[in-house]
N, CA and C atoms as an extended XYZ file, in Angstrom:
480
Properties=species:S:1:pos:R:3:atomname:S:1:resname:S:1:resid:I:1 pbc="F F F"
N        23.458       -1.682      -48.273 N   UNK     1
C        23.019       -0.322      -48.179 CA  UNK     1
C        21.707       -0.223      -47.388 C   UNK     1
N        20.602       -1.478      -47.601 N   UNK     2
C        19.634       -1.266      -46.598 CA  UNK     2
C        19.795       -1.581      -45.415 C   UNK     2
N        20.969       -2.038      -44.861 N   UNK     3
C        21.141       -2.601      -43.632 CA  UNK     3
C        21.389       -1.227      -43.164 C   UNK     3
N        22.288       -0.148      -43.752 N   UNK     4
C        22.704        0.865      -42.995 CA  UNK     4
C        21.940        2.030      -42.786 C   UNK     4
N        21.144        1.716      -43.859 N   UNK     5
C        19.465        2.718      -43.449 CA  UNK     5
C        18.559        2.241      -42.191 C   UNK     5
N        18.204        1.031      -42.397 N   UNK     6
C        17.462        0.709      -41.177 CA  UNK     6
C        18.159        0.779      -40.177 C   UNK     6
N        19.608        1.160      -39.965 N   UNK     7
C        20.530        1.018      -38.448 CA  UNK     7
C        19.891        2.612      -37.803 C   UNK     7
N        20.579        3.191      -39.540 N   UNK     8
C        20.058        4.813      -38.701 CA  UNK     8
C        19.145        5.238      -38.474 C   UNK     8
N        17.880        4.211      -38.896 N   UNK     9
C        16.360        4.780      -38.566 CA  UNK     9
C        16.159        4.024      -37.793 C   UNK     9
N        16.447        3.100      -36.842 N   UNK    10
C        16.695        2.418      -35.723 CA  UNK    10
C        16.832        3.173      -34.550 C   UNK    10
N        18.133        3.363      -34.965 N   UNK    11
C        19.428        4.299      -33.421 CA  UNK    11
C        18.139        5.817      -33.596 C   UNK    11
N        17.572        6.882      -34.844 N   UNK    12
C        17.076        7.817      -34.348 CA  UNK    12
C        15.475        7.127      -33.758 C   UNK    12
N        15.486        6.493      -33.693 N   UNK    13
C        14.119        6.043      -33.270 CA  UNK    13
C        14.211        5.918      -31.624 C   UNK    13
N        15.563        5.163      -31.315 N   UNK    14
C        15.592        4.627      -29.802 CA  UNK    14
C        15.819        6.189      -29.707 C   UNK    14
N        16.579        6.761      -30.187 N   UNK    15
C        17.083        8.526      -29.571 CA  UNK    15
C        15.749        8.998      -29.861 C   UNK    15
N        14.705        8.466      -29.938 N   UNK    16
C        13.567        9.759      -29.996 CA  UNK    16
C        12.645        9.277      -28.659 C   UNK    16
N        12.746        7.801      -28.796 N   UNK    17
C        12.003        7.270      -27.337 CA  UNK    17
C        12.812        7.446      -26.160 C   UNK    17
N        14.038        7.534      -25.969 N   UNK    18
C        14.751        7.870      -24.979 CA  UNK    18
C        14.517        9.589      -24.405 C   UNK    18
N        14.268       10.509      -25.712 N   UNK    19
C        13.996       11.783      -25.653 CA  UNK    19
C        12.460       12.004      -24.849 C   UNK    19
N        11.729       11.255      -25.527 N   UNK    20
C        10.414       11.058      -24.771 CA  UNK    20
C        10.552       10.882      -23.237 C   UNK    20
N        10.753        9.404      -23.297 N   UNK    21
C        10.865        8.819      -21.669 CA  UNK    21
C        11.491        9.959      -20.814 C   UNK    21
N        12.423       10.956      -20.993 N   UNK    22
C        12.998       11.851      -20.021 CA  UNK    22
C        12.375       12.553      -19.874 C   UNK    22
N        11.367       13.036      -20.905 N   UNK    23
C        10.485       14.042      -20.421 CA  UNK    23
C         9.475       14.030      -20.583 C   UNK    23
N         9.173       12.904      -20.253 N   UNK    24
C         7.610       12.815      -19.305 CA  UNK    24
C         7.940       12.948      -17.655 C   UNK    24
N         6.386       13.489      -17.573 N   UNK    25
C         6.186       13.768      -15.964 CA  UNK    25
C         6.374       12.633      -15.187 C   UNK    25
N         6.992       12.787      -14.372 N   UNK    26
C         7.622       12.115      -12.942 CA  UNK    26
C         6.390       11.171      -12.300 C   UNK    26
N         5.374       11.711      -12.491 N   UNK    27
C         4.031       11.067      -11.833 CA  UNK    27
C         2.708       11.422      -12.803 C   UNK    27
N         2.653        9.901      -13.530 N   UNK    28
C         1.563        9.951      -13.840 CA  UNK    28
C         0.310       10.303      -13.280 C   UNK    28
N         0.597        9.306      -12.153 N   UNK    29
C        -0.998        9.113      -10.991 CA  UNK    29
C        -0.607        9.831      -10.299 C   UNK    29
N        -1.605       10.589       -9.963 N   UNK    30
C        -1.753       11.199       -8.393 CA  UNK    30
C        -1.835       10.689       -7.523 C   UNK    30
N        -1.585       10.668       -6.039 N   UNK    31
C        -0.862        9.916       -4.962 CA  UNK    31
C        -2.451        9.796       -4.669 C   UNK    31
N        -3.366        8.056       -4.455 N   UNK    32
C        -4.636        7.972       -3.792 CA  UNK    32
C        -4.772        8.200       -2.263 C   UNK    32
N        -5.555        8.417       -1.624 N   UNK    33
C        -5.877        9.133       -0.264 CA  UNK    33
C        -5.870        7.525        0.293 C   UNK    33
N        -5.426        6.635        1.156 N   UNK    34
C        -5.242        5.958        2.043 CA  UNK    34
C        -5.533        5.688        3.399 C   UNK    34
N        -6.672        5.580        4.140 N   UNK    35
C        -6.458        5.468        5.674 CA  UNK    35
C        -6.933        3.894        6.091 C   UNK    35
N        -5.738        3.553        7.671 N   UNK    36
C        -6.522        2.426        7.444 CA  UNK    36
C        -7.732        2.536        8.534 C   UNK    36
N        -9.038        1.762        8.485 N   UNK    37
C       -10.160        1.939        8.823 CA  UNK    37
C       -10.328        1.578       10.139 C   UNK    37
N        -9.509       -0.013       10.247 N   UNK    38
C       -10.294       -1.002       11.339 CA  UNK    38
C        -8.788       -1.672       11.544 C   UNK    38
N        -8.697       -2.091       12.663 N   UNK    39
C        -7.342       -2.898       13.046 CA  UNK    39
C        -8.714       -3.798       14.036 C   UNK    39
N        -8.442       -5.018       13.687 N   UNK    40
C        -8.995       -6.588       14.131 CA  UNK    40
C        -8.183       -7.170       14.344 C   UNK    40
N        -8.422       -7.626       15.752 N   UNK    41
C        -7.459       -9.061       16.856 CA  UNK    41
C        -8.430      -10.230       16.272 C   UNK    41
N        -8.027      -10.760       15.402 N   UNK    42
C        -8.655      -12.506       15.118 CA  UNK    42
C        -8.326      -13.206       15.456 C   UNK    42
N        -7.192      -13.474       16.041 N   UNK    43
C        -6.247      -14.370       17.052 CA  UNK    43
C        -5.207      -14.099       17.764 C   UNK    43
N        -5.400      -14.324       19.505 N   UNK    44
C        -4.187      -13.784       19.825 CA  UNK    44
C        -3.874      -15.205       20.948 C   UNK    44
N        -2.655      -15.623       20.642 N   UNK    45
C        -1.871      -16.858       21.277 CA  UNK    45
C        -0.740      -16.095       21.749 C   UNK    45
N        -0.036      -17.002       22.620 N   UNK    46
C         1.498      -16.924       22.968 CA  UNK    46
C         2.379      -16.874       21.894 C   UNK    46
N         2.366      -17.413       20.735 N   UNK    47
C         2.947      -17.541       19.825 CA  UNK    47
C         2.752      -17.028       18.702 C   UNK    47
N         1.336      -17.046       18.047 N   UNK    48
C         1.550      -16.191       17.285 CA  UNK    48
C         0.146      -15.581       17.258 C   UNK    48
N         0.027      -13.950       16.716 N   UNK    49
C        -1.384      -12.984       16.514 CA  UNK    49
C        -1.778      -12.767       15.241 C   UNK    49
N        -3.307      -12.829       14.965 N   UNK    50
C        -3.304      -12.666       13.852 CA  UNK    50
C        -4.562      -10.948       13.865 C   UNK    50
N        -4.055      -10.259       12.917 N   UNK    51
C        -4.868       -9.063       12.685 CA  UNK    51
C        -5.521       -9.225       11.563 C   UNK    51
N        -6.873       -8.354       11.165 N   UNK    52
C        -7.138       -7.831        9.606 CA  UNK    52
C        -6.880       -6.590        9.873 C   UNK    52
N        -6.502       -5.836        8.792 N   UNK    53
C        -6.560       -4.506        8.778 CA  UNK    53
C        -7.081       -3.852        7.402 C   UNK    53
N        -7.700       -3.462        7.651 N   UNK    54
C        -8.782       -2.805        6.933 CA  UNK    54
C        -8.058       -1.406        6.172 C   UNK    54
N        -8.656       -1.252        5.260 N   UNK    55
C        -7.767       -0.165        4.489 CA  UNK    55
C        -8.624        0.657        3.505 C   UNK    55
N        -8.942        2.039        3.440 N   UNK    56
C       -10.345        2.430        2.679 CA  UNK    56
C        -9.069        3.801        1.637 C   UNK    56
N        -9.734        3.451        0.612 N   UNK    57
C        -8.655        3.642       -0.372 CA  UNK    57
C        -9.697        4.919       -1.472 C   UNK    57
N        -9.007        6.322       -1.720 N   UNK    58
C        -9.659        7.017       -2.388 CA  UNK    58
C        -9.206        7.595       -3.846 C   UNK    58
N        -9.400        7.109       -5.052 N   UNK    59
C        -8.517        7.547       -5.999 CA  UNK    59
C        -8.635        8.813       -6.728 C   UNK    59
N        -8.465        9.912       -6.451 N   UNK    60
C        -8.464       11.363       -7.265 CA  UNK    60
C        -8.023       11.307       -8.518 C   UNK    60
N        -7.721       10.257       -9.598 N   UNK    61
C        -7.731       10.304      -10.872 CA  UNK    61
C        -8.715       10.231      -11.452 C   UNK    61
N        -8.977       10.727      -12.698 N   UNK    62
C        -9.923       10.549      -13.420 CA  UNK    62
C       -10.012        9.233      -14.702 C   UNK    62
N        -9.464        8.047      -14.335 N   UNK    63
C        -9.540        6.718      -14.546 CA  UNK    63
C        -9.486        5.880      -13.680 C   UNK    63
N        -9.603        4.436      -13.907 N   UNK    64
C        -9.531        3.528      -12.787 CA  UNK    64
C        -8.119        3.192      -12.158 C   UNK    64
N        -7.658        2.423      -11.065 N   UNK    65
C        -6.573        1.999      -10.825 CA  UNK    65
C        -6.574        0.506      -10.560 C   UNK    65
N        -6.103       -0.316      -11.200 N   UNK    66
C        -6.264       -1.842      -11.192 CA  UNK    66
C        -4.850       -2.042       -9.968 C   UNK    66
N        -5.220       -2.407       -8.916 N   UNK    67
C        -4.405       -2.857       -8.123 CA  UNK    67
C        -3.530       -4.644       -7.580 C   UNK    67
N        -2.371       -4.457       -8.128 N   UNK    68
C        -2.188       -5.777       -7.813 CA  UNK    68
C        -1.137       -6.109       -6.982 C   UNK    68
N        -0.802       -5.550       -6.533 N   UNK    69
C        -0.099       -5.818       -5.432 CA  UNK    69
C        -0.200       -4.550       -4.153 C   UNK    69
N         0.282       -4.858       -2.958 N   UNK    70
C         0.072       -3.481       -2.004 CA  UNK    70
C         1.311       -4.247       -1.188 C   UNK    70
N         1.733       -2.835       -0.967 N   UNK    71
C         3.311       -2.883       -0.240 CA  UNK    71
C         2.904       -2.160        0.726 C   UNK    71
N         2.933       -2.308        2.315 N   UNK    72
C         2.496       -1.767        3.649 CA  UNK    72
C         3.686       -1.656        4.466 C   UNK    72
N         3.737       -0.799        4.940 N   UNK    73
C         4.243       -0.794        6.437 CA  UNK    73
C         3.286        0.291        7.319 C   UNK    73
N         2.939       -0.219        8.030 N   UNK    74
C         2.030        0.217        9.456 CA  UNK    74
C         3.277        0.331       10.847 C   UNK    74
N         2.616        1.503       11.409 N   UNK    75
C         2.976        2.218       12.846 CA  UNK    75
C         1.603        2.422       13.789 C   UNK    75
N         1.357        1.631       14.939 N   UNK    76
C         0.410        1.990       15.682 CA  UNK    76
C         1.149        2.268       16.847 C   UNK    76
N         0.889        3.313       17.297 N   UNK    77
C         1.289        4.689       18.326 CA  UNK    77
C         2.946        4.770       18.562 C   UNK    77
N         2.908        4.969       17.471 N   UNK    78
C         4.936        5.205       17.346 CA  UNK    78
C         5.713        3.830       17.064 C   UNK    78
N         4.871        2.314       17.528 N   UNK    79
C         5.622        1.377       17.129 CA  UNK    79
C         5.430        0.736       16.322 C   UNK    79
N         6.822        0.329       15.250 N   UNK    80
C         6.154       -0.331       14.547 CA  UNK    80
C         5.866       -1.648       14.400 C   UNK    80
N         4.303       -1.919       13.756 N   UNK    81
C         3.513       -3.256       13.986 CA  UNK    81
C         3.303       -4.018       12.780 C   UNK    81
N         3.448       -3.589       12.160 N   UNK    82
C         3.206       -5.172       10.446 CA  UNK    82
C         4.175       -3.849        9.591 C   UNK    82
N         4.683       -4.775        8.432 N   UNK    83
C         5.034       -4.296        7.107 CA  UNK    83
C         4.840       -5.758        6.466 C   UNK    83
N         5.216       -5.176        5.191 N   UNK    84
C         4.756       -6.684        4.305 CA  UNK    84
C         4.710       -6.153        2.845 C   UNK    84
N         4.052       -7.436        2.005 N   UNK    85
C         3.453       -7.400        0.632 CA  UNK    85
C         2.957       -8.136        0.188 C   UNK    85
N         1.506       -8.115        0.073 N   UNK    86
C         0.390       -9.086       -0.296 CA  UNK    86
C         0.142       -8.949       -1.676 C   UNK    86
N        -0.295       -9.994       -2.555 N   UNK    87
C        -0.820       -9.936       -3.800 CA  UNK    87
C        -2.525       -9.685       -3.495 C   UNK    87
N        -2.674       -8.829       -4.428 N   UNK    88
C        -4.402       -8.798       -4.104 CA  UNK    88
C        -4.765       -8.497       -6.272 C   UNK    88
N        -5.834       -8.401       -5.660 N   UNK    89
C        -6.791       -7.954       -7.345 CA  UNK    89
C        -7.893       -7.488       -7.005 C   UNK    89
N        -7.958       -5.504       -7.265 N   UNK    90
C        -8.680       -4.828       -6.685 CA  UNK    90
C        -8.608       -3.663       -8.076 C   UNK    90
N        -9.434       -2.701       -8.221 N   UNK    91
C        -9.473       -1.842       -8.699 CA  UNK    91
C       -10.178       -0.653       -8.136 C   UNK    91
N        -9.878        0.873       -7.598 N   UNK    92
C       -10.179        1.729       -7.650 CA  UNK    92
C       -10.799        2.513       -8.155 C   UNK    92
N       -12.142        2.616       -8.453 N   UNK    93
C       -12.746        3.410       -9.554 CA  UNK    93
C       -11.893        4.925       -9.891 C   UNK    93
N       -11.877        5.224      -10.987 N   UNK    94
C       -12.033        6.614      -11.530 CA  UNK    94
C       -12.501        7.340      -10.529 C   UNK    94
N       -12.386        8.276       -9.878 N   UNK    95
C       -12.392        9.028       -8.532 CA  UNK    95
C       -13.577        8.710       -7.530 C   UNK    95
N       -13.006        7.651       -7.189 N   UNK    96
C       -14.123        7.106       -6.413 CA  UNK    96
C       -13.286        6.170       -5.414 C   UNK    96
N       -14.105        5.159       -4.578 N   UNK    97
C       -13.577        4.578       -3.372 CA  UNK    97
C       -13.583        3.419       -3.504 C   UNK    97
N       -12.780        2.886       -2.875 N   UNK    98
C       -12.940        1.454       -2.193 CA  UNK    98
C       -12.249        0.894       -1.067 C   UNK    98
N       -12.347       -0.342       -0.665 N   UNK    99
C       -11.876       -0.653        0.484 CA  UNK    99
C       -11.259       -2.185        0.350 C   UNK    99
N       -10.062       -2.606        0.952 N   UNK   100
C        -9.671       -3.832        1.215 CA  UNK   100
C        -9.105       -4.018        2.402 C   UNK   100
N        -8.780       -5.856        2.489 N   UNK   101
C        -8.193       -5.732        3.874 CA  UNK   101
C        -7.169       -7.006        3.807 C   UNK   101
N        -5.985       -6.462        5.052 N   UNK   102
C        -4.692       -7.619        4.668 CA  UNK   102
C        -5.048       -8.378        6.216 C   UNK   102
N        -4.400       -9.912        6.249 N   UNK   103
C        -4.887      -10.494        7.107 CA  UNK   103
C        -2.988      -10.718        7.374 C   UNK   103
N        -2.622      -10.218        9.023 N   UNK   104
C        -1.234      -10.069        9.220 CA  UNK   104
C        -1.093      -11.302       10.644 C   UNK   104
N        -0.153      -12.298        9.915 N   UNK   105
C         0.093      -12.798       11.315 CA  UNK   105
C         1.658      -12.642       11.810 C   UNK   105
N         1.586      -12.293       12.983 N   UNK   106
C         2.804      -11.961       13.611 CA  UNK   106
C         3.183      -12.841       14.956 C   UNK   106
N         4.439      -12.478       15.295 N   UNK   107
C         5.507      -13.022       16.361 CA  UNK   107
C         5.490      -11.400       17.313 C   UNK   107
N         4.326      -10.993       18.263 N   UNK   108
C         5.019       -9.900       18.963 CA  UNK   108
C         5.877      -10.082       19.799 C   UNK   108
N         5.759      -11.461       20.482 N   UNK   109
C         6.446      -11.581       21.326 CA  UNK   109
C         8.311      -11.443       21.069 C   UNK   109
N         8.505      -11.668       19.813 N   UNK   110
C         9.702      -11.477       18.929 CA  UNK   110
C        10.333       -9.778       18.580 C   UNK   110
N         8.943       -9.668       17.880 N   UNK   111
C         9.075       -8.184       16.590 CA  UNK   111
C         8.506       -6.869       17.782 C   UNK   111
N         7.807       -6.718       18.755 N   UNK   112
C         7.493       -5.490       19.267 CA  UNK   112
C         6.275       -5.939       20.613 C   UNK   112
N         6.488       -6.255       21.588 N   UNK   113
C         6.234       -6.436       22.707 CA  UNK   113
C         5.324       -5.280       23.672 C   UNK   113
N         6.343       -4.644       23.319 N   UNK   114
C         5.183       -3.188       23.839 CA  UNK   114
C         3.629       -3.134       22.869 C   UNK   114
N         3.338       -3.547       21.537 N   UNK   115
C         2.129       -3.698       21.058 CA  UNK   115
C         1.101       -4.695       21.866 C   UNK   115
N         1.466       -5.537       22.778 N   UNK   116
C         0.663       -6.817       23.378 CA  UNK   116
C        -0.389       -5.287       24.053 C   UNK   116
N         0.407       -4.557       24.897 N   UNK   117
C        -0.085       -3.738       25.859 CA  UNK   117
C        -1.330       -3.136       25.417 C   UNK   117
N        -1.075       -2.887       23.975 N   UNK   118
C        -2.348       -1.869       23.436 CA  UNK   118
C        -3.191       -2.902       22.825 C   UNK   118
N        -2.711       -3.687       22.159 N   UNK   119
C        -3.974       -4.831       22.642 CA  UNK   119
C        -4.788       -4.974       23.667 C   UNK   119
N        -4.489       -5.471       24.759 N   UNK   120
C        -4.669       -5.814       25.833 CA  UNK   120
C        -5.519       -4.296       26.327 C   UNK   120
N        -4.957       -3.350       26.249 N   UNK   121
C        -5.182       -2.304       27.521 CA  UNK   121
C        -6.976       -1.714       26.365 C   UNK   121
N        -8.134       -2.445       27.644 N   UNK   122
C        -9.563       -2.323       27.157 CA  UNK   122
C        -9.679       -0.608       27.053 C   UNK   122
N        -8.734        0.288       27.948 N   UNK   123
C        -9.616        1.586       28.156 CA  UNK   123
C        -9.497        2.635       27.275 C   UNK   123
N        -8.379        1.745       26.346 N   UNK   124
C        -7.771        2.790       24.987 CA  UNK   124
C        -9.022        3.142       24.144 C   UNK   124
N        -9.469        4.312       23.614 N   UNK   125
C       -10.244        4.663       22.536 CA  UNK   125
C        -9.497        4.725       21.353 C   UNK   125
N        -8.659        5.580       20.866 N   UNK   126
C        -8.002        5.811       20.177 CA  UNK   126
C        -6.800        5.698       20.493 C   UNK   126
N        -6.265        5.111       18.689 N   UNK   127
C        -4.611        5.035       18.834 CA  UNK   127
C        -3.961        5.682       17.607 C   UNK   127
N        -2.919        6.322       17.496 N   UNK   128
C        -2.312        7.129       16.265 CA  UNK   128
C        -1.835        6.533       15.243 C   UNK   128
N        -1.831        6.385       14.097 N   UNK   129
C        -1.232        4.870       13.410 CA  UNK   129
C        -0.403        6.167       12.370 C   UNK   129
N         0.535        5.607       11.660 N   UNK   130
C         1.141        5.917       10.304 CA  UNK   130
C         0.917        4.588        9.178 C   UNK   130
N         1.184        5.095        8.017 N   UNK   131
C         0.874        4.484        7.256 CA  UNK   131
C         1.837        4.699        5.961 C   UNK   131
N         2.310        3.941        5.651 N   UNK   132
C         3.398        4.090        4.172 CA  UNK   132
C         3.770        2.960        3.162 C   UNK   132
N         3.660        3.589        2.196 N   UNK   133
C         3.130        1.519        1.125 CA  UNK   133
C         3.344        2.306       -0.422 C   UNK   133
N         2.841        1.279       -0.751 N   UNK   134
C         3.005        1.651       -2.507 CA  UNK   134
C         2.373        0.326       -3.365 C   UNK   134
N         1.383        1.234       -4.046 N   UNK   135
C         0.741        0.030       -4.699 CA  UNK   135
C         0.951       -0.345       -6.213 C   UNK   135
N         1.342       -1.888       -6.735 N   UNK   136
C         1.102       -2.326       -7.632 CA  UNK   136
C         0.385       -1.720       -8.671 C   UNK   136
N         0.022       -1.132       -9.924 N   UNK   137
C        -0.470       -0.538      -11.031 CA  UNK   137
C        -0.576       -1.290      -12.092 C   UNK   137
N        -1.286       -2.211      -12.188 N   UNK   138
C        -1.535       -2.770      -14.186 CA  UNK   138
C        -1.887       -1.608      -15.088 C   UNK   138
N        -1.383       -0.269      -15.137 N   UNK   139
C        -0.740        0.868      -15.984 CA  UNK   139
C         0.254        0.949      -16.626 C   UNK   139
N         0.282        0.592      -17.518 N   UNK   140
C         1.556        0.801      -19.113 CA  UNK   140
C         2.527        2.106      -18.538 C   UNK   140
N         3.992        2.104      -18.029 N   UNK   141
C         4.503        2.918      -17.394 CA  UNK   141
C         4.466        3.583      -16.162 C   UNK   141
N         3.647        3.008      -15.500 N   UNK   142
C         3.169        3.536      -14.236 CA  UNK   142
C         3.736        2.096      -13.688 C   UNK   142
N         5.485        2.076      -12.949 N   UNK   143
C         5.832        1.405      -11.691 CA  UNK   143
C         5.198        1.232      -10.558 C   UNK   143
N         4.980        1.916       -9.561 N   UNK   144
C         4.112        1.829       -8.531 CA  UNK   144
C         3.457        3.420       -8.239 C   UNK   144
N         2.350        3.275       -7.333 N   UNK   145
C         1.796        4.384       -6.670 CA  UNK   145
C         2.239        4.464       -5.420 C   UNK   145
N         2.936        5.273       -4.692 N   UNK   146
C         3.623        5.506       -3.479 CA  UNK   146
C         1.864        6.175       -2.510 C   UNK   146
N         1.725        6.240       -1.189 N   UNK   147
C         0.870        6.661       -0.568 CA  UNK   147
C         1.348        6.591        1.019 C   UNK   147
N         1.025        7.732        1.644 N   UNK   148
C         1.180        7.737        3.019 CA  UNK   148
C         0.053        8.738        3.946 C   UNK   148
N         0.514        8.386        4.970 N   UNK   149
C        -0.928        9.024        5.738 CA  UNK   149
C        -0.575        8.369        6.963 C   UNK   149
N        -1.286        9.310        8.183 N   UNK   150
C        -1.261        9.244        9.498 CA  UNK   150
C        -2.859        9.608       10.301 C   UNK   150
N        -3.098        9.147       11.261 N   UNK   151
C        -4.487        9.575       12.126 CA  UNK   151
C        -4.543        8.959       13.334 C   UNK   151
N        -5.798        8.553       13.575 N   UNK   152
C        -6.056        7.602       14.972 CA  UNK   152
C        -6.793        6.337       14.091 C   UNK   152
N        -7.359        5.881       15.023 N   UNK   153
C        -8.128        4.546       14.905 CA  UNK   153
C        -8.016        3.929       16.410 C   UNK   153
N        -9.601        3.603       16.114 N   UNK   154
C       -10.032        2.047       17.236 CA  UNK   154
C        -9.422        1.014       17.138 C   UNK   154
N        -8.941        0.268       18.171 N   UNK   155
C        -8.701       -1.193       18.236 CA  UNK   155
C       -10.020       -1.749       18.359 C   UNK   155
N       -10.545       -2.862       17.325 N   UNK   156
C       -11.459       -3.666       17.980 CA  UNK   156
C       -10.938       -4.832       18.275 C   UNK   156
N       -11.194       -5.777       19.285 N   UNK   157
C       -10.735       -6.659       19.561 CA  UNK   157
C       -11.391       -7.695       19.840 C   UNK   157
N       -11.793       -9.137       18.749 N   UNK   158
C       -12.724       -9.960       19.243 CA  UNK   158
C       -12.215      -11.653       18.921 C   UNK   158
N       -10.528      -11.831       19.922 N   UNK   159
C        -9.933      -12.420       19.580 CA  UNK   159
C       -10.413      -14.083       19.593 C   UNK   159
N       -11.202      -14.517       20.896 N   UNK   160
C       -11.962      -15.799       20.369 CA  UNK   160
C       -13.663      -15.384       20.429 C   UNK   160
């Protein structure tokens, strides 16, 4: 007889957390403001290039965001130039800023060829980048934070 009590205060228990979980809001976190800052040539060979890219990160919640992983894909001037997923360990203050940076080595000569050019070409000031990723959350129910964003940016380039 106690087995069949604890079944049914079991089963209404999962039916009350299942009731929950559906209706909670879709988004805990608010989507953080994202741009990236600095695109750096640290090495550029025949074979392979290496970038940092710099990334200045703004969180409009009113707690912190412990970041542990960052999922990227980057577009500089319509083509696209790195995607990826780095492990990092970063936290976002409670509405406040910070900044990190991923170190990308690539095959252009393989993955996007037309990027050598904007490397290369000294007279460029500005270039248009996109930006689309989703970051890692050590938040109890919070899967990832999705973020996107578009602008310009400098190439600096100070390959040896």
């Amino acid at each position: 007889m106690n087995k069949m009590i604890m079944m049914r205060f079991q089963t209404v228990m999962l039916a009350c957390c299942l009731t929950a979980c559906a209706s909670m809001p879709e988004n805990l976190v608010d989507t953080p403001r994202v741009n990236l800052s600095n695109v750096q040539v640290v090495g550029l060979g025949f074979k392979s290039q290496t970038f940092l890219l710099s990334f200045d990160v703004a969180n409009p919640n009113p707690f912190p965001l412990p970041v542990s992983n960052v999922d990227y894909g980057v577009k500089l001037d319509g083509q696209r130039f790195a995607s990826g997923e780095t492990i990092c360990d970063f936290t976002i203050p409670a509405g406040g800023d910070t900044s990190f940076v991923i170190s990308v080595d690539l095959n252009l000569l393989q993955t996007a060829p037309q990027l050598l050019s904007i490397v290369r070409d000294k007279g460029r000031q500005d270039i248009s980048y996109e930006l689309v990723g989703r970051f890692g959350v050590d938040i109890p129910m919070v899967a990832t934070v999705k973020y996107r964003n578009s602008g310009t940016i400098q190439l600096n380039s100070n390959p040896f």
